[in-house]
C-alpha positions as a printed Julia matrix, in Angstrom:
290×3 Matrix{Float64}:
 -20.32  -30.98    0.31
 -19.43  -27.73    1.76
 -16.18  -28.65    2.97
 -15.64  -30.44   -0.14
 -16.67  -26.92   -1.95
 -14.25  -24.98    0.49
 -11.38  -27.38   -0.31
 -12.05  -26.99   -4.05
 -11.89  -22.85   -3.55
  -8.99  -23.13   -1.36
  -7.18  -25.07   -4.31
  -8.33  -22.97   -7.06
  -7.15  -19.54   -5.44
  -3.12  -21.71   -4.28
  -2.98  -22.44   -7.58
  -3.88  -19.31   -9.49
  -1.31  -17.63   -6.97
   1.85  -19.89   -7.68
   0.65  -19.83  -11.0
   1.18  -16.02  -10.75
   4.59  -15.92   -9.24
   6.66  -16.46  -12.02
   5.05  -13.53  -13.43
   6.34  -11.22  -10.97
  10.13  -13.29  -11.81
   9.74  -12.65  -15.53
   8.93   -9.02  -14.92
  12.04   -8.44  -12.99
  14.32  -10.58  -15.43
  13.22   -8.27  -18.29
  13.16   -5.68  -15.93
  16.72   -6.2   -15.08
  18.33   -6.0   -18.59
  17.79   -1.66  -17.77
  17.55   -1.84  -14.41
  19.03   -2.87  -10.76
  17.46   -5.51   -9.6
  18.07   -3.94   -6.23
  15.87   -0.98   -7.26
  13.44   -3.73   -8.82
  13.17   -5.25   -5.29
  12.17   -2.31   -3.91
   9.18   -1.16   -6.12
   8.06   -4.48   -5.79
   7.87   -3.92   -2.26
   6.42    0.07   -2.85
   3.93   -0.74   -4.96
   1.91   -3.35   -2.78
   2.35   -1.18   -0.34
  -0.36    0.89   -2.07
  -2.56   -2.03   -2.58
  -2.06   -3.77    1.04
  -2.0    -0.55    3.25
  -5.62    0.79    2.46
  -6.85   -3.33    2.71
  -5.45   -3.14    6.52
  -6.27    0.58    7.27
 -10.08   -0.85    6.34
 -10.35   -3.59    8.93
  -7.7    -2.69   11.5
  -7.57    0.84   11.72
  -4.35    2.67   12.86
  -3.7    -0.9    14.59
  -3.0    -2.53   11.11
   0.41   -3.66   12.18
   0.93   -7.2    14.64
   0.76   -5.9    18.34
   3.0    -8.77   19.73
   6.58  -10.25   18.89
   7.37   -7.07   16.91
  11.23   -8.31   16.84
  10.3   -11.58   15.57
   8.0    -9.96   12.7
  11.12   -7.75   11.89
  13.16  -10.75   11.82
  11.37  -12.75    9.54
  10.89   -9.7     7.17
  14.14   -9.34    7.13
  14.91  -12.84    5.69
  12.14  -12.73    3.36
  13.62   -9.58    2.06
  17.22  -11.08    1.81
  15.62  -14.28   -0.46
  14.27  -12.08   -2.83
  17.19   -9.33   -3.46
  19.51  -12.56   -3.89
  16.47  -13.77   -6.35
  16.23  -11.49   -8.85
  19.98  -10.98   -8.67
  19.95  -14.63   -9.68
  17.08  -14.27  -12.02
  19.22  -11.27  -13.79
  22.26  -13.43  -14.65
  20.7   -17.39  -15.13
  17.43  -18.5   -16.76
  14.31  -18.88  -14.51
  13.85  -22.07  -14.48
  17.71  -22.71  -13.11
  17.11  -20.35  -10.46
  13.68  -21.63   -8.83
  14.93  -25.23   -9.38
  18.04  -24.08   -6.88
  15.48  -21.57   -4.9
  13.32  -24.35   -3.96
  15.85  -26.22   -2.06
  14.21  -23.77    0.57
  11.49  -25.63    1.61
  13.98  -28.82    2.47
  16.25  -26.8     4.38
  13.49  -25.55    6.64
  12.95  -29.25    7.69
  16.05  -29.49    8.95
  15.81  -26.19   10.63
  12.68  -26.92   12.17
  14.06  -30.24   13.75
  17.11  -28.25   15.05
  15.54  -24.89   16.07
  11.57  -25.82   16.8
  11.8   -29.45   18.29
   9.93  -30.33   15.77
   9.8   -34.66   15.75
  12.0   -36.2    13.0
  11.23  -39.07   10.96
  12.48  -41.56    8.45
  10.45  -39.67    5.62
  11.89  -36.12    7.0
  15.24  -37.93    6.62
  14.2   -39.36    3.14
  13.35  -35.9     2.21
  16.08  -34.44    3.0
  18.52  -36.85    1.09
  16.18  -35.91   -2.01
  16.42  -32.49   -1.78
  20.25  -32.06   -1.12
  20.79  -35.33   -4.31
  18.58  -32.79   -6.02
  20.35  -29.84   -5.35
  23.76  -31.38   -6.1
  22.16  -32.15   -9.6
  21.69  -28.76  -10.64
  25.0   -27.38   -8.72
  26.87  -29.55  -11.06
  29.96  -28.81   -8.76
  32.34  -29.32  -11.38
  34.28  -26.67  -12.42
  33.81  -22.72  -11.98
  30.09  -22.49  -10.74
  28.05  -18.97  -12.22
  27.4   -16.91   -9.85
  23.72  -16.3   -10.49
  23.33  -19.82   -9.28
  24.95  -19.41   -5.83
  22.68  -16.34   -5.34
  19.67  -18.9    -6.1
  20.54  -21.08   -3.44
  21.49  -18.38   -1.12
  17.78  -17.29   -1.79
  16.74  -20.79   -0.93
  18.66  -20.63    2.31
  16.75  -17.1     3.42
  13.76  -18.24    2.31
  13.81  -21.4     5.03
  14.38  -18.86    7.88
  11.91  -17.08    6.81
   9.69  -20.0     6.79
  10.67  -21.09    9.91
  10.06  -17.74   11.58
   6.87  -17.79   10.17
   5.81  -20.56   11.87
   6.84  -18.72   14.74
   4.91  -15.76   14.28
   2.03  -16.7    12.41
   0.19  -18.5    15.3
  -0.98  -15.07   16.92
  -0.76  -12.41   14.57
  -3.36  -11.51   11.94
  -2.6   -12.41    8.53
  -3.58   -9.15    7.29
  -1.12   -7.26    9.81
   1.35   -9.28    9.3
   1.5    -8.68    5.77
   1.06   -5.21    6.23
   4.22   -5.43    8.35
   6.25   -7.37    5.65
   5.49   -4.42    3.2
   6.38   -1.32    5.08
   9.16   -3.03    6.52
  10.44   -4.39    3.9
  10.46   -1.19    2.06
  12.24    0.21    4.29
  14.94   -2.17    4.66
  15.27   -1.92    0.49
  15.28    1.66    0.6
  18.87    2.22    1.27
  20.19    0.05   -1.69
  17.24    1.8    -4.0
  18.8     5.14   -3.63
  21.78    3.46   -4.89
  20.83    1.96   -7.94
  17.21    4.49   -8.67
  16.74    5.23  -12.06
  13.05    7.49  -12.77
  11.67    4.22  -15.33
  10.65    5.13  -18.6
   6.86    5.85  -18.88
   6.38    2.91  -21.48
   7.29    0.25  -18.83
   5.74    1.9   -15.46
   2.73   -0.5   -15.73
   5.46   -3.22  -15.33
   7.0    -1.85  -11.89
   3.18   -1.61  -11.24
   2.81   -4.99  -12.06
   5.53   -6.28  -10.0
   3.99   -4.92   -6.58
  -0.06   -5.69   -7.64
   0.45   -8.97   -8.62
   2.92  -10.12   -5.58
   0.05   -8.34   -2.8
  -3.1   -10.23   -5.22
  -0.53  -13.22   -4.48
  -0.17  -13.04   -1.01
  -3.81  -12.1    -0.65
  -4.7   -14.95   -2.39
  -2.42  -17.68   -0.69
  -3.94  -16.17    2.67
  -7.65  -16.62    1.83
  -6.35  -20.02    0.28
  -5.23  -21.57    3.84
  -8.35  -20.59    5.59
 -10.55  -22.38    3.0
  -8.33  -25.51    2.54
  -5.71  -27.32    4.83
  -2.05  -27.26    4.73
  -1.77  -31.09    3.4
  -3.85  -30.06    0.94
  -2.19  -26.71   -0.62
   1.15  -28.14   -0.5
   1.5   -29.89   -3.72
   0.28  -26.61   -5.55
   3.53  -24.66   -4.32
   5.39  -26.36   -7.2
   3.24  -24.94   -9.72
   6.33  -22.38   -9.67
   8.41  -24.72  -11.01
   6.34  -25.19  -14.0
   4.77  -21.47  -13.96
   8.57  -20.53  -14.47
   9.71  -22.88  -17.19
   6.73  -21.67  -19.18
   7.46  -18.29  -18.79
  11.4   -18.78  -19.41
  10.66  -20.95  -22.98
   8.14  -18.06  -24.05
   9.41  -15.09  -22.76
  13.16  -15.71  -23.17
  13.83  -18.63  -25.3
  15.03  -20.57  -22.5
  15.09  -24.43  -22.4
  15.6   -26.33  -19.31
  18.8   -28.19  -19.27
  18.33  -32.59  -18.52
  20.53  -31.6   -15.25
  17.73  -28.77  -14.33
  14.58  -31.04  -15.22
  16.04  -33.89  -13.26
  17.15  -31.88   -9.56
  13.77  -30.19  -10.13
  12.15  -33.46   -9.99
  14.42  -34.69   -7.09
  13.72  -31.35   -5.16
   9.72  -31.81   -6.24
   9.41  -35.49   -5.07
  11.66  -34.68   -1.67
   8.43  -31.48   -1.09
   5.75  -34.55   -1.66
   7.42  -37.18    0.5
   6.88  -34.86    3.5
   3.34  -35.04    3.07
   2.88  -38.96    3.86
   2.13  -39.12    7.45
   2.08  -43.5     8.51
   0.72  -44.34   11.44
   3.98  -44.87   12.8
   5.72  -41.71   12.17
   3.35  -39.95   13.74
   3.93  -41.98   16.93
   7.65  -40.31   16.89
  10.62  -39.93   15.61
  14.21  -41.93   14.93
């Protein structure tokens, strides 16, 4: 019963963060109409630095940053930032639920990378996956034709957001969640900085509690996905991460008006299905791979 109970925690808290994700995209979209999105990135990045820093000065101390493979943290940051300034780029110019269809090719990608760069064993279903994901893909590309912009910028995102994955695997077996996510916010503000002096504009006191939203609910997020994984296992969160998917049409029919195209429903499904196929394990994949 009590793992049962932990399992059922674990799942509640994965799913009220994805569910709270395309929150933080339909703040920036409307965000963006007035604003950079470059200048967006960076107060989401300020503000949780508010929230996070005092959470890691409380259990850590001056020590509230990772003590080993500093580089590799940096690294990783750095990709993590990249994904989301191409993001909300993308999110500025197509609707929401166009961009985390071609975002989530991510995940897929990572496979791949994680065969090529971790040794990691490959299989039939990896394979399988794989095929999904890039048929998927291809569905909402619709390479025929001038392609928008925005939509290249979603996949770009995608792309980042597998290295990042993939050096988070690296770096995420000896560092403290907390400190690493203290890490990601300091750093990453101050790799987004540079382009926020570019584009700052002093926001207009009737929309400061949405930059404020932007930055609470991403650290509540990543708080939340945290304390998820140490109640529940991988296998079992998995699933939940495409809550996005559906978090984000909802918010781009209600917010904006904006209906999902047959081509976008359909390489979101792909894309969906080629996530789930990863998590059968046979007997006889597990053995090795092809």
């Amino acid at each position: 019963m009590t793992s049962r109970s932990s399992d059922m925690r674990g799942i509640i808290l994965m799913a009220i963060a994805m569910l709270g994700v395309p929150l933080v995209d339909g703040i920036a979209k409307y965000l963006s109409a007035d604003y950079s999105p470059l200048f967006i990135g960076w107060a989401r990045y300020a503000v949780a630095c508010l929230i996070v820093i005092p959470l890691a000065y409380r259990y850590h101390g001056m020590r509230m940053f990772p003590d080993e493979q500093r580089f590799a943290h940096l690294v990783r940051t750095a990709f993590l930032v990249t994904a989301m300034t191409l993001y909300f780029l993308a999110i500025a110019r197509i609707p929401i639920s166009l961009a985390v269809s071609a975002y989530f090719v991510g995940p897929v990608v990572a496979v791949a990378l994680s065969v090529l760069f971790l040794k990691e064993t490959f299989t039939w279903w990896k394979l399988l996956s794989l095929v999904l994901g890039f048929v998927g893909s291809i569905v909402v590309l619709q390479p025929s034709g001038d392609i928008e912009i925005g939509l290249i910028m979603a996949f770009g995102a995608g792309l980042f957001f597998a290295l990042y994955l993939i050096a988070t695997r690296q770096t995420s077996q000896n560092s403290d969640p907390i400190k690493t996510l203290a890490f990601q916010c300091v750093i990453g503000t101050v790799l987004l900085s540079p382009q926020a002096a570019f584009t700052f504009e002093v926001p207009q006191l009737n929309v400061l509690w949405l930059f404020a939203g932007l930055g609470i609910i991403s650290a509540i997020g990543h708080l939340m996905t945290i304390l998820a994984f140490r109640l529940a296992d991988a296998s079992t969160l998995s699933p939940l991460v495409y809550l996005e998917l559906v978090g984000s049409a909802a918010i781009g029919f209600m917010i904006f008006s904006e209906i999902p195209t047959l081509s976008t429903i359909g390489g979101a499904a792909l894309i969906i299905i080629s996530g789930l196929v990863l998590l059968r394990k046979p007997a006889s994949d597990n053995k090795g791979g092809t």
